[in-house]
C-alpha positions in Angstrom: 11.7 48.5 -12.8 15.0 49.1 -14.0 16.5 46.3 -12.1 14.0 44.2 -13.0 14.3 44.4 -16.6 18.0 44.4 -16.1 17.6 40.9 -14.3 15.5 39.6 -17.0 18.1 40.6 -19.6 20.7 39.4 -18.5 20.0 35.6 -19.9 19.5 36.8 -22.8 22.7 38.8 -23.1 24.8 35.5 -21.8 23.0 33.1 -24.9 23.7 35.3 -27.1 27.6 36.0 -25.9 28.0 31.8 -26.3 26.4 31.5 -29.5 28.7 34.5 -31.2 31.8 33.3 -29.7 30.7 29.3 -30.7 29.7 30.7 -34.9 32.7 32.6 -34.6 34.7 29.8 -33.3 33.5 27.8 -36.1 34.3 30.5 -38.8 37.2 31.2 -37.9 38.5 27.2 -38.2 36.6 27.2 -41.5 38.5 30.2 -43.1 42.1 29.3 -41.6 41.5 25.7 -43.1 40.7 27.6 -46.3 43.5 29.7 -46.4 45.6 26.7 -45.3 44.6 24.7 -48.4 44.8 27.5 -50.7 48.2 29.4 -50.0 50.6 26.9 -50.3 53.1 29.2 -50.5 52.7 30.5 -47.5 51.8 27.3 -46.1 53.7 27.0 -43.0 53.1 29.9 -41.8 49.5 29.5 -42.4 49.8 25.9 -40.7 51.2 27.7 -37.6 48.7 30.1 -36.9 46.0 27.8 -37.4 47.9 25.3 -35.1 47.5 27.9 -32.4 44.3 29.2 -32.5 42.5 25.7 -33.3 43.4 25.0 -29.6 41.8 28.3 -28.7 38.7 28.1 -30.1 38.0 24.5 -29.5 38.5 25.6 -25.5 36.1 28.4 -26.1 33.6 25.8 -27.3 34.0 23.2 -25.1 34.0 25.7 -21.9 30.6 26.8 -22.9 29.2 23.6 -24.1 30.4 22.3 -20.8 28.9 25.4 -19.0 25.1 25.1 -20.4 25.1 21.0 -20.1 26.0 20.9 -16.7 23.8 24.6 -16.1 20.8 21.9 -17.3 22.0 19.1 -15.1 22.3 21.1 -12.1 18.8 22.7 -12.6 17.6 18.3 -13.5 18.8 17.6 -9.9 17.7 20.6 -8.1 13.7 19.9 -10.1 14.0 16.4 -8.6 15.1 16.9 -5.1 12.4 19.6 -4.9 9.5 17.0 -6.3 11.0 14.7 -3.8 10.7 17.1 -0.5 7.4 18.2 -2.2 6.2 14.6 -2.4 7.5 14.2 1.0 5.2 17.1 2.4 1.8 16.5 0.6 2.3 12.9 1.8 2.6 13.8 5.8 0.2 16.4 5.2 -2.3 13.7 4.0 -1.8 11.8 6.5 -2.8 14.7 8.9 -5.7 15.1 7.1 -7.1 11.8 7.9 -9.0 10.8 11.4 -8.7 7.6 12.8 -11.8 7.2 12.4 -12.2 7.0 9.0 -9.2 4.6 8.4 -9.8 2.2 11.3 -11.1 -1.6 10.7 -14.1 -1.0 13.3 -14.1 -3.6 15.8 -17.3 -5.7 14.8 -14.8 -6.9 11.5 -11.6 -7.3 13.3 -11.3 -10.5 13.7 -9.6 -11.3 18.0 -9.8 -13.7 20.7 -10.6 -13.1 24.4 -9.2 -13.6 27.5 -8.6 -16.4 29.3 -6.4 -18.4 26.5 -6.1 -21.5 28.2 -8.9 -22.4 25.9 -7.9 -21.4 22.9 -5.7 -23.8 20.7 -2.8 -22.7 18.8 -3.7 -25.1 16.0 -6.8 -24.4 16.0 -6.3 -20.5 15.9 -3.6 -20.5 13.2 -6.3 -22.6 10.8 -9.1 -20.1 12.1 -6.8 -17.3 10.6 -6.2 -19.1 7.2 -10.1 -19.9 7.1 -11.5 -16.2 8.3 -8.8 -14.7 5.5 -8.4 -11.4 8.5 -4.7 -11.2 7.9 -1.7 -13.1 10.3 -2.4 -11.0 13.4 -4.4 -11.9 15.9 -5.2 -9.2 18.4 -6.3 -10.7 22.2 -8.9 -8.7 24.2 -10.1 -9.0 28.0 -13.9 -9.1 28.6 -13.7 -5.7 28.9 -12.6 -5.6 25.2 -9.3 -3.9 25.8 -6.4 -4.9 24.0 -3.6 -7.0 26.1 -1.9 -8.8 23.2 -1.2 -8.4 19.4 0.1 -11.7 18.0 1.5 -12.3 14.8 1.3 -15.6 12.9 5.3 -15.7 11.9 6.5 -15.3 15.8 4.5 -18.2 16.5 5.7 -20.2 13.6 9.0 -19.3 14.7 8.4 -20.5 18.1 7.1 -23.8 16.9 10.0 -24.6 14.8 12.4 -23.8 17.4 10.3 -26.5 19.1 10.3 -29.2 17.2 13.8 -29.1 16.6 14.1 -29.2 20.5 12.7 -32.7 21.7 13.6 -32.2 25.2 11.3 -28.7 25.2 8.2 -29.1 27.0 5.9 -28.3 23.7 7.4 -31.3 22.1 6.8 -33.4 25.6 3.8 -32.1 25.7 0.9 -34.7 25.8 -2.3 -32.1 25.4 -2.3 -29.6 22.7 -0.7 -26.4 22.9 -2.7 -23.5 23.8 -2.2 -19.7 23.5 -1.9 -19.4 27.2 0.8 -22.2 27.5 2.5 -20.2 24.2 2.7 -17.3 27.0 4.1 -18.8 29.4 6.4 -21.0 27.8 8.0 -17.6 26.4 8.5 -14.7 28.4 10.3 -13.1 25.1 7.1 -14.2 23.2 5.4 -12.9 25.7 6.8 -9.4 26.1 6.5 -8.5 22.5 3.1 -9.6 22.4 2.2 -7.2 25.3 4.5 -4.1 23.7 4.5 -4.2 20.0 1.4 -2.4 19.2 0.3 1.4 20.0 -2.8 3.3 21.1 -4.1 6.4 20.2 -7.3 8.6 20.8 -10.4 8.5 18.5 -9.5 12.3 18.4 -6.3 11.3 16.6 -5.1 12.2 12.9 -3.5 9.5 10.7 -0.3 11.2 11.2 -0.6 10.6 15.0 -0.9 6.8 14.8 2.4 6.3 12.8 4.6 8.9 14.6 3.2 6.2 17.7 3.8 3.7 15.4 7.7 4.8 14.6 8.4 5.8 18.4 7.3 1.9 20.1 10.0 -0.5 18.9 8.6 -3.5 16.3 5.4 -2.0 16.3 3.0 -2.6 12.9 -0.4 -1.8 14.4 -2.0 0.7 16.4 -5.5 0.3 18.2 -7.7 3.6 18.6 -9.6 3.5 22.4 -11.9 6.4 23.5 -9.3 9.1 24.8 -6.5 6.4 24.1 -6.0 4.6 27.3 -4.6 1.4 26.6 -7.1 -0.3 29.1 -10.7 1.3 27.1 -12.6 -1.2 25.2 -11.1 -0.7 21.6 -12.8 1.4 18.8 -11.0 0.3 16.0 -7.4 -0.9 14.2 -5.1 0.3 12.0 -1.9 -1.8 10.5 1.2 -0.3 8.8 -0.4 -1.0 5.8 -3.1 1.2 5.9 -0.5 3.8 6.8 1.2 3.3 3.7 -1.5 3.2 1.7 -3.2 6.4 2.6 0.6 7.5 2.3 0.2 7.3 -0.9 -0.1 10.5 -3.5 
């Protein structure tokens, strides 16, 4: 108990220390000033010793101003840095204390196309996006409803661009229209990330689950939940990196 109280006194003792050394500071300055102004006969000498200890208290001041500002700074940063890691925390523990499940656009609103593509249109698909207002993904399914491909709007307007500006390609020689399938084949770099830039996960999976997939699968944005989270099981439901953020949130 002794200790304790001890402890506890001890901030008191220091504020009180700095405030008798900073009012006696500030006497002291007042009365050699006085006795400066009134003592002219002695007013050298009296210029003298106030010319020395003005110095010294004026560094007794300023060492403990400077000590208690930068006492409350350091304990400003060390508040923040804690709400920060605390923030940090609540915000993965959230996002462990959400199932897939319960996040996941369901599969009867996700809006997908089905294997075979050489049916489906890229003109036709990029104004069914616009019209349908799901987003600029498009995820492709086999008949067995399993995902195969997750394409994004920009890569293909990329890819179409590059295109036109290359009359000698054989989209712009083309004489029927392109389709997703041709898209495919045309570009095995398209083609690739199509194939690899999305992640699967269990139904049994947490929140936190789908974006640690999400963050080890390189350019991925959206994870598909199957059944025990075999990439070739119908699929269940999808999540993008925007619902990951937004259920980040605290």
């Amino acid at each position: 108990m002794a200790n304790s109280n001890e402890k506890n006194n001890k901030p008191a003792w220091r504020d009180w220390l700095a405030l008798s050394t900073i009012f006696l500071s500030i006497l002291s300055i007042a009365v050699l000033a006085v006795v400066v102004i009134f003592t002219p006969q002695q007013k050298e000498t009296s210029q003298l010793v106030f010319s020395s200890l003005l110095p010294l208290c004026g560094s007794w001041v300023g060492t403990i101003l400077a000590y208690y500002f930068s006492k409350e700074n350091f304990e400003s940063a060390s508040r923040s840095v804690s709400e920060i890691a605390k923030q940090m925390i609540t915000s993965q523990d959230k996002l462990k204390s959400l199932s897939v499940l319960q996040v996941m656009k369901p599969r009867t609103q996700i809006f997908y196309k089905q294997m075979p593509l050489d049916q489906c249109i890229v003109s036709d698909v990029l104004t069914a996006l616009k019209v349908q207002k799901k987003g600029k993904r498009l995820p492709i399914l086999n008949a067995s409803y399993a995902i195969i491909y997750m394409i994004h709007q920009s890569s293909i307007d990329h890819y179409l661009a590059l295109q036109l500006l290359n009359k000698n390609s054989a989209s712009a020689q083309r004489a029927s229209p392109l389709t997703l399938q041709d898209l495919l084949n045309e570009s095995e770099e398209l083609k690739h990330m199509f194939e690899s830039s999305f992640a699967v996960v269990s139904s049994q999976a947490t929140l936190a689950d789908a974006k640690q997939m999400m963050d080890l699968t390189p350019s991925c944005q959206d994870v598909f939940v199957t059944l025990n989270g075999h990439k070739d099981e119908p699929v269940l439901g999808w999540i993008t990196n925007v619902d990951i953020l937004e259920h980040s949130r605290i």
